[in-house]
Structures are given as C-alpha cells and as structure tokens.
C-alpha positions in Angstrom: 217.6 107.3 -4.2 216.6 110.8 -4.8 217.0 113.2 -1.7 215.2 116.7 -1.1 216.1 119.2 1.2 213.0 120.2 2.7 212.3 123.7 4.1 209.7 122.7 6.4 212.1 120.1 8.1 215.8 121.9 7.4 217.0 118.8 6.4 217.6 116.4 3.4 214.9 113.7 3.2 214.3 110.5 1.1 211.7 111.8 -1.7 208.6 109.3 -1.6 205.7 110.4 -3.5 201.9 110.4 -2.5 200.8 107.9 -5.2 203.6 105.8 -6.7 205.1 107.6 -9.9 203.0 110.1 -9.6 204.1 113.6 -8.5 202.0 116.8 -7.8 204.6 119.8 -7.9 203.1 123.4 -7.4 205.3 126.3 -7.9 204.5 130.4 -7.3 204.1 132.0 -10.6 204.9 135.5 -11.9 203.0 138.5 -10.8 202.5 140.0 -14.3 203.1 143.4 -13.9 206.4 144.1 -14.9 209.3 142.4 -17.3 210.4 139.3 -15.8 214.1 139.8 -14.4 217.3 137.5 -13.6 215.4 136.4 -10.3 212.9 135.3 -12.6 215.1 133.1 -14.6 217.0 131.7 -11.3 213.6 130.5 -10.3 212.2 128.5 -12.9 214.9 127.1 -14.2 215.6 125.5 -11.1 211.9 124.0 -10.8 212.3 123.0 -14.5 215.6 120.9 -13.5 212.9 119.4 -10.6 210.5 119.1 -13.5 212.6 117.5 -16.0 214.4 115.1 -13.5 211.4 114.1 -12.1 210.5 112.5 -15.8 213.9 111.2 -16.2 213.2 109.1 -13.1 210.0 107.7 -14.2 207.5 109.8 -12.4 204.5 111.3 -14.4 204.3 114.8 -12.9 201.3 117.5 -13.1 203.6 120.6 -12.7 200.8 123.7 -12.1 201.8 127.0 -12.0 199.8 130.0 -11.1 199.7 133.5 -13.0 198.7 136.5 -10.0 197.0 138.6 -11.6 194.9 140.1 -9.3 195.6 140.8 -5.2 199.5 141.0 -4.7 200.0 144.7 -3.3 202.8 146.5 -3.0 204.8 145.6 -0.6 203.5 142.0 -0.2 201.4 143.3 3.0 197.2 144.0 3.5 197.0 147.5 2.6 197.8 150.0 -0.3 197.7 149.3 -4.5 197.2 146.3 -6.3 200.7 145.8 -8.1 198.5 145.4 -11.5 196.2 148.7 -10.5 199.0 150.5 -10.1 201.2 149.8 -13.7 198.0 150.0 -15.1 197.7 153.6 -14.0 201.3 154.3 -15.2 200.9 153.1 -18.8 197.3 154.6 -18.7 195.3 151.4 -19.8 193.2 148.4 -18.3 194.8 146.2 -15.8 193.7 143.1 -17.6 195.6 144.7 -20.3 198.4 144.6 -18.4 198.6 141.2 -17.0 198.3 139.8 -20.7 200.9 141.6 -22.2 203.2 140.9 -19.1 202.2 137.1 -18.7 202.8 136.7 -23.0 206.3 138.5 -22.3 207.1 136.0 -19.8 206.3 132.9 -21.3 208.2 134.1 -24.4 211.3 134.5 -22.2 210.8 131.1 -20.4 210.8 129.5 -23.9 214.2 131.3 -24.9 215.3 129.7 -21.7 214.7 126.4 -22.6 212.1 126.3 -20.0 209.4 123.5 -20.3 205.6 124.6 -20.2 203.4 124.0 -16.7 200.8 121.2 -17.3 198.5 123.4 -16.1 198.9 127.2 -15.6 196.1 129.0 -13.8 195.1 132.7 -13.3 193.6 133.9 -10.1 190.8 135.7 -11.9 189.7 132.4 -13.0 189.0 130.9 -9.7 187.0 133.9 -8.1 184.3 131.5 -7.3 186.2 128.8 -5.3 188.3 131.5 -3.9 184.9 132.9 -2.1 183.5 129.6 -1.5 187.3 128.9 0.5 186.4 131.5 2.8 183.1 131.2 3.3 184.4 127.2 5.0 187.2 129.3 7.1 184.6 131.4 8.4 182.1 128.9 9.3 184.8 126.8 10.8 185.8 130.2 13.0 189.4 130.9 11.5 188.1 133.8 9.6 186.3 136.8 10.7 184.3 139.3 9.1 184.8 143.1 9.6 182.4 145.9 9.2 184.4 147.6 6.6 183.7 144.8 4.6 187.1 143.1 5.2 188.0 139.1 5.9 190.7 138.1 7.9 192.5 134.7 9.1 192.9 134.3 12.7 196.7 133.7 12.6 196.3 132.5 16.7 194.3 129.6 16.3 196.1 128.5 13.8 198.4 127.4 16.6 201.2 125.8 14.1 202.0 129.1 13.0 205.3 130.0 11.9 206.4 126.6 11.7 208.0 127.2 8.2 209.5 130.3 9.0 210.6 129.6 12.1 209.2 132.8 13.0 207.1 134.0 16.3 204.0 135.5 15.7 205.7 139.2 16.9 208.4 138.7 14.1 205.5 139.3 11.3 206.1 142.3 8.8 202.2 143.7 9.4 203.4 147.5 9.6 206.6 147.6 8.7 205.9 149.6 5.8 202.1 150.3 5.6 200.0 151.7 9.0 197.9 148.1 10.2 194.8 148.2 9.5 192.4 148.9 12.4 190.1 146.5 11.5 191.9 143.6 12.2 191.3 141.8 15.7 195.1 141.4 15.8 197.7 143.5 13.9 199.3 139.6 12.7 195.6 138.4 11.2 196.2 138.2 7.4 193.4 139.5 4.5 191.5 136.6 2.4 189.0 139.4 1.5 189.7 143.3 0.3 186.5 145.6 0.6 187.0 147.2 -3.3 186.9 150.9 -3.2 184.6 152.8 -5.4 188.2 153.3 -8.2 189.4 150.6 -7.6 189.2 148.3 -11.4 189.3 144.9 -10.3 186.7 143.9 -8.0 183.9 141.1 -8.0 180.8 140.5 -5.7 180.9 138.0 -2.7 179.0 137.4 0.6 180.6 140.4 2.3 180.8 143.2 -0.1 182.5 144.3 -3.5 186.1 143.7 -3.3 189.1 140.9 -4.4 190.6 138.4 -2.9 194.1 138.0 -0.7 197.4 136.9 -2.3 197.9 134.0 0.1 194.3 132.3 -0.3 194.7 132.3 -4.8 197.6 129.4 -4.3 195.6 127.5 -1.6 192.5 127.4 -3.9 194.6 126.7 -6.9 196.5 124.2 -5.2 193.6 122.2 -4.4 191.4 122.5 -7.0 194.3 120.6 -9.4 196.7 118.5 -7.0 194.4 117.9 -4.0 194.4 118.6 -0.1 197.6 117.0 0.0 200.3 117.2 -2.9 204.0 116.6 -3.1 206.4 119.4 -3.7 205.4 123.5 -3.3 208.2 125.6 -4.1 208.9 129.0 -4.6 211.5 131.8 -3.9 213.0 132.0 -0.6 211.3 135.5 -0.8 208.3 133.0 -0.8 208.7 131.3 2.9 207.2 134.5 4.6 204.7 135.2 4.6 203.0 133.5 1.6 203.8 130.4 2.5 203.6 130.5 5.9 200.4 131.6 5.5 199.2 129.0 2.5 200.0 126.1 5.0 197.5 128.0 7.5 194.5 128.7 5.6 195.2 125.5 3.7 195.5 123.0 6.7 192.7 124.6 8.8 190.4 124.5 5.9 191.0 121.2 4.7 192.1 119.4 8.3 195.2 117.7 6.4 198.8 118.3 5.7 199.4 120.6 3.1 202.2 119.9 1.6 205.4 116.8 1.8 208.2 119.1 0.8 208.6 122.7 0.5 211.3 123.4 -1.7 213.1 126.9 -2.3 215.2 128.5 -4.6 218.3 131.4 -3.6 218.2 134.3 -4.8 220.1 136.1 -7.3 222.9 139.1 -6.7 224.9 140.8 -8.8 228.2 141.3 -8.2 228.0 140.4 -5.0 225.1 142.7 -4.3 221.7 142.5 -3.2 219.8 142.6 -6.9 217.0 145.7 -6.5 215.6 148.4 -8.9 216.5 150.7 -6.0 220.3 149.9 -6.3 220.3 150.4 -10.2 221.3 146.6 -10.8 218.3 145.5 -11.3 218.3 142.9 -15.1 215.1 142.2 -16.9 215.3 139.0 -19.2 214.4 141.2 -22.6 217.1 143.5 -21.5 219.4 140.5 -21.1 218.7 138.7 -24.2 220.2 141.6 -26.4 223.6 140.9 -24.9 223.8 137.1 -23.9 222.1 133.8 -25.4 219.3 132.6 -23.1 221.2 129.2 -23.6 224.4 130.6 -21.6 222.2 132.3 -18.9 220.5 129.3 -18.3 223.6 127.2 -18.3 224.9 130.2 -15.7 222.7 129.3 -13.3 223.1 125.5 -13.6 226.3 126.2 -12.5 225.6 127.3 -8.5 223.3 125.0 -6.9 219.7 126.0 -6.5 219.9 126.8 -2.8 222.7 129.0 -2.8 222.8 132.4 -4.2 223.5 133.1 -7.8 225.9 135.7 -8.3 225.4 137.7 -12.2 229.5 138.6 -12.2 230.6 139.5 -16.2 233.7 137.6 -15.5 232.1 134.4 -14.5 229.5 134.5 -16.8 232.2 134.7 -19.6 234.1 132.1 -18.8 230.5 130.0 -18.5 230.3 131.3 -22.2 233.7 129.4 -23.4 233.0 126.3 -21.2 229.3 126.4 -22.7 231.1 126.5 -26.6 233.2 123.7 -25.4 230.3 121.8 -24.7 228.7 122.2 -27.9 232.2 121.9 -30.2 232.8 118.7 -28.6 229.0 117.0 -28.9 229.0 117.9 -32.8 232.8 116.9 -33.3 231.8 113.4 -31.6 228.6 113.1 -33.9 230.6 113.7 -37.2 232.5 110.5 -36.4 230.0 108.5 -34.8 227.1 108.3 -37.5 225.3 104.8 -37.7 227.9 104.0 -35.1 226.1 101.3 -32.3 225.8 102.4 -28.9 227.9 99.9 -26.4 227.7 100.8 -22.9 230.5 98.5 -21.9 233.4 101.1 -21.0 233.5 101.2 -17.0 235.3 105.2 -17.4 232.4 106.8 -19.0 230.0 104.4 -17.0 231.5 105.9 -13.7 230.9 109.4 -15.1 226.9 108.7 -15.7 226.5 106.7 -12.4 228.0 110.4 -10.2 226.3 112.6 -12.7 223.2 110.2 -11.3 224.1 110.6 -7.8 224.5 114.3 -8.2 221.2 114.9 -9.1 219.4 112.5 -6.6 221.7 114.7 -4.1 218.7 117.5 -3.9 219.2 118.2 -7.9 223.1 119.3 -7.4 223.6 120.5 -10.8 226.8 122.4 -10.3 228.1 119.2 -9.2 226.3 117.2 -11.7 227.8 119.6 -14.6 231.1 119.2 -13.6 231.4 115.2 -14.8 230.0 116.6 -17.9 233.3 118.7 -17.8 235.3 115.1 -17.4 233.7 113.8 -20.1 234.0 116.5 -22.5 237.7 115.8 -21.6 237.7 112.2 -22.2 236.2 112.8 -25.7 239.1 115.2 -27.3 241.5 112.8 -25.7 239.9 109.9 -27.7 239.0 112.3 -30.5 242.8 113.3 -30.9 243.9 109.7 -30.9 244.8 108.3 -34.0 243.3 105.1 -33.4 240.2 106.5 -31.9 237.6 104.2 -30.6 234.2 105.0 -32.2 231.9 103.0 -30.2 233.6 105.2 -26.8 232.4 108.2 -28.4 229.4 107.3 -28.9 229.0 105.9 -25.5 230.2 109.8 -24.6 227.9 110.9 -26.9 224.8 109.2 -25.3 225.8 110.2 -22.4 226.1 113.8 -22.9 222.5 114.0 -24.8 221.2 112.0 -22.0 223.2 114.7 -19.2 223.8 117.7 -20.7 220.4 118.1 -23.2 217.4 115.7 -21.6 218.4 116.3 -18.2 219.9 120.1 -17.6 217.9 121.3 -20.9 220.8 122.4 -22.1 220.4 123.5 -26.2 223.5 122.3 -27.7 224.4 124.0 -31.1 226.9 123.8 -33.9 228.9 126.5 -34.4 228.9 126.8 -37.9 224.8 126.8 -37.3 225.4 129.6 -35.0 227.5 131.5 -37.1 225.3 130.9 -40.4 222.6 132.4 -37.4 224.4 135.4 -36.5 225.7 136.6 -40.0 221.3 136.2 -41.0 220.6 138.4 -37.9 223.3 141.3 -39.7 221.6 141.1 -42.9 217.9 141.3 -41.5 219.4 144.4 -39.4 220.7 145.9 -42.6 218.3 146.0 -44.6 215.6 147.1 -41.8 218.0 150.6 -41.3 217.9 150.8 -45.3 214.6 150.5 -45.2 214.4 153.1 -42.1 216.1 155.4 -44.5 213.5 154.3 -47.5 215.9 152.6 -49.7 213.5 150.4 -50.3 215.1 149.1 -53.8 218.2 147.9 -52.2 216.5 146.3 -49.3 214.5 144.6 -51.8 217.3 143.1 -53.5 217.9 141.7 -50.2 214.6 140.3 -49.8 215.0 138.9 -53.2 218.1 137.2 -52.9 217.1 135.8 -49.3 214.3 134.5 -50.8 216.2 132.4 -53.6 218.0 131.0 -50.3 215.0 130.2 -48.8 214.1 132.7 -46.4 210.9 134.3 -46.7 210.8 137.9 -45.4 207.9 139.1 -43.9 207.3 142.7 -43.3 203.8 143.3 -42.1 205.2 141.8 -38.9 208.8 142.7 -38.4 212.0 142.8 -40.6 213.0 139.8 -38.5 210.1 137.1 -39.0 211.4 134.5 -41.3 
C-alpha cells in the first residue's frame, strides 16, 4: 500500500487515485531564464522517482509539466521585471529568444540525468487565451477586481480558506517585503492575475482590461485544468513552491471552479551545499552544465537518491565521492553477475533475495523512501560477490539478484548502470576527440586528420561542421 505525505494535511496518507489506475500528476516547471542549477536536479528527479513508480505500480499517469516563460518577476512578488525581460536585456536579444535557448538547455540536462520526458509540457504563452477567459469567470463571480491602472487582482479575503497550505495568516504574506505594494490593490495581500504592460515592456498581449500579461500563479491553474481537470491527483513542486504559488493556485483554482483542487500536494527539500543555504549571493551557487564537466550526471542523480526527497540535500565533495565508489560498485557487480548468468532461467524461489525485493517494495510505498530503498540494493550487491566468490556458485541466485537489481536499481530509481570497460573505452574516445580539436586549434590539420582517418576505420564518424565531438 503506497503512502504520501501530503503537505496540505502534514501527514502520511493512503494514496487512492481519482479514477482507478489512473493518475494526474502536475509538477511546477523551470522558469527559463537562466541555466538550470543543483536545485533543479533535486527537484525533478524526485518527481521522476514519483513518475516512474507510479508505472511500476500499474497506474497509467499523464505527468504535465509547465515551462514559465512569461510573468514570474523578480522576487516572486506583483511588481518590478519579468525575470525573462530582464536576461533578455542583459544578453541584448528577444525574450522569446531567451526562453528557447534556456528551456532546450534544460531538457538536455534532464536527459543526462536520466530524467523521463513530461507527457505533456506546456508554455504559458500558449494558453494566453484560457488564461484571460480564467479571469474574466473570477471577476464575474466577484473574487477579482479590476483597477483603473489597468491591473486585476484576486481578493485574497473571500477566499476565506486562505493560507490553509501554508499555514500562514493573511498578515504573514511577503507583499512588500522587497518591492513598495502597489497602491492599486484594495488590500496590500490581493494577488495580480493581470499586469497592465508598459509602453517597453516586450511581452504583452491584448485582453478585456488593457495591454498587459498575465500573473505567475493563474498560468498553473489554467494549465492544470485545461489537461488533468478541476480536480487532479498529485501537484508538487519545491518547498519554495508552498508560498505563495501554491497557496494562491488552490485559491483562484477552487473559487473558480467550486471543487477541490488538488488530493495531495507533494514537496521536494531543498538543496545546500556544505551545509549552507545554496544562493548566487553566497558564491555556492552550481548550475548543471557547470556540474557535468566534473561529475557524471548518473552519480549526481544517484546523489540525490540517497537523502529522501523531503529532507535537505546537502552537495558535500566528500559524500558525493564516496556515492561515486558505491555507485561503481553497483555497476561492477550487475555486469560481473551478467557474465555468468547468460541464458541462465530466472527462479524466484530464494526467500534471502525475496526478502530484499519485498523491503525495497515497502520502502518505496513508504512516501518513495529511496535512501532507504537503495540501501537493500547495498545488501544485495553484498549477497552477489559472496555467491560470486564461491566456488560452487549458484547461477540461478544470481540471476534472481540480477533481476532484481534491474528491476530496483535501473526501472525503478533510473539508475544507468554501465560497464567499466565501456566507460573506460568512453573516456579514452573523449581524450582523443579533445586532442585532435586543440591540434586543430593550432591548424595541424594533417595530423588531426590522420585521427579522423583512423577513427573512422574504427567506426566513428567525425563530424566537424558541428563540433569535434559529434560522433
């Protein structure tokens, strides 16, 4: 029985789905305007575990994921620039621009995380028109108000359930902590659906009350909607995400549509480093790209498997190197098991290895518990090299080990198990390729042809119109 610890309840609860196998699971994308970071990574790879496990169980799930790439400003508050707007103005060029370089970037890192694909992932520019029709209903139904600086807020007080996902009163919002309230508002906690566009500003559209772009909050509860219904599953999100987006995505949602919103809220910790508070302020602040040049994506991914998604994940050197040899032990083990196990029948009748699947099981259904989980893969890595070192090894065990750990370790946790001499064969390419692109830096072009050549009679085919490493 699968358990979820649900935010908007603070406790564990029996996971029962709207329509039986079915799941709707909606999850707070990237704003693209900026490299995604370790944060990032904590994030999605704990809703792809959700994702992933989900399946494993049976359910057929339509995982949707948003892309902002329009209304999110600075500060996560009503006034000032449009995070977009203003990198846009930094690397002098068009904020669509922008978002489609940053949202390519961060599907390519997902992908070197292992990270499965949304079924559906939507951009907030593509759903302008629902967006304005949304408020137009919250107007008419009184929860929204129109100002004369063309402006449309949410009337946080008659939404009298406010703050029930925060846990926070109304006079614990953040309207002015950073930015002067707008004096507009009929009360400084009234949140913006609507932004009257001034005359600079790039991205803007026409609606009933003026030129302008629509609120951070009110993009997800359209979204939402439109693709898992009034009512859907599982939302989740950073805990960065419970105020006030959420807060205020249950609000607009629930007095629009007169329903529940969501089942389960479900949040990930965030990520510190070294103990610290991860910012671009404090200097500590990792972006994936940057990442990737020193550590495999595999081993980052397999990092974070190894705190459980509700607790902070801290980015320590030390740890993380010690993940790295357990992570090679993982893989040495696997590929030493399937050199003695070919055309070897799998016979699930040893009660050891049994007893390691069934608490792997339990760990998961324990709200996805995959520090836990991982640690029975640990046992039966163990179990393996003892059988593997016997000389009277039993084959059908190991492969009863070996199921297991591809049913664990790779189907389960996404983990991307690889043989060493693969990686070595991988990493001794990579020296070559880097050779011969600083010869041909220097325009030795005939011995970094001779390269080509010979990688070609291996064949590799080197392409340089793209880069010196496309194979």
């Amino acid at each position: 029985m699968l358990k979820v610890y649900n935010t908007l309840t603070r406790k564990k609860e029996e996971f029962k789905s709207i329509n039986e196998k079915k799941v709707g699971l909606y999850v707070c994308g990237p704003t693209v305007y900026g490299y995604p970071h370790l944060g990032h990574a904590k994030s999605y790879i704990s809703f792809d575990i959700i994702h992933r496990y989900l399946k494993y169980l049976g359910y057929c799930v339509k995982y949707v994921q948003n892309i902002t790439d329009v209304g999110h400003l600075v500060g996560d508050v009503d006034e000032g620039e449009d995070k977009i707007e203003r990198q846009a103005k930094i690397e002098q060029t068009d904020p669509v621009a922008i978002a489609y370089n940053y949202e390519n970037i961060y599907f390519e890192c997902m992908d070197k995380l292992n990270i499965e694909r949304p079924t559906i992932s939507c951009r907030a520019t593509g759903h302008i028109l629902e967006i304005i029709e949304a408020i137009k209903m919250l107007i008419e139904k009184d929860y929204a108000y129109v100002t004369n600086e063309g402006n449309v807020y949410f009337r946080v007080k008659k939404y009298k359930n406010y703050g029930q996902l925060s846990r926070r009163n109304i006079e614990e919002n953040l309207s002015g902590e950073r930015i002067e309230i707008k004096n507009d508002k009929e009360n400084p906690d009234d949140f913006a659906l609507w932004k009257h566009a001034e005359k600079n500003h790039i991205m803007k559209w026409p609606s009933p009350w003026g030129i302008g772009y629509p609120g951070w909050h009110i993009e997800c509860s359209v979204m939402s909607k439109k693709y898992l219904g009034e009512t859907f599953d599982i939302h989740g999100g950073g805990m960065d995400n419970i105020f006030p987006h959420h807060e205020c995505e249950i609000a607009q949602s629930e007095s629009l549509n007169g329903k529940s919103f969501v089942n389960y809220f479900v949040h990930n910790n965030l990520v510190t480093v070294n103990g610290q508070k991860m910012g671009k302020s404090l200097g500590n602040f990792i972006t994936l790209p940057d990442l990737f040049k020193e550590y495999s994506p595999k081993v980052i991914r397999f990092y974070i498997l190894l705190t459980h998604y509700r607790r902070p994940t801290d980015f320590d050197k030390e740890k993380l190197n010690e993940a790295i040899k357990n992570y090679e032990k993982i893989e040495k083990t696997y590929y030493k098991i399937k050199k003695v196990t070919v055309g070897v029948e799998n016979k699930n009748k040893y009660d050891d290895v049994k007893n390691l699947k069934n608490q792997f099981i339990e760990a998961m259904n324990d709200d996805f518990n995959t520090a836990l989980a991982i640690s029975y893969i640990y046992e039966a890595i163990k179990l393996a090299n003892s059988e593997l070192n016997n000389s009277e090894k039993d084959i059908y065990k190991l492969k009863y080990l070996e199921s297991f750990i591809e049913e664990s370790a790779i189907n389960i946790l996404g983990l991307e198990l690889e043989e060493q001499e693969n990686k070595k064969d991988e990493e001794l390419l990579n020296f070559i390729l880097d050779l011969r692109s600083e010869l041909r830096n220097n325009k030795n072009y005939e011995l970094s042809d001779k390269i080509r050549d010979e990688l070609t009679k291996l064949g590799y085919e080197v392409n340089d119109r793209k880069t010196d490493k496309n194979l």
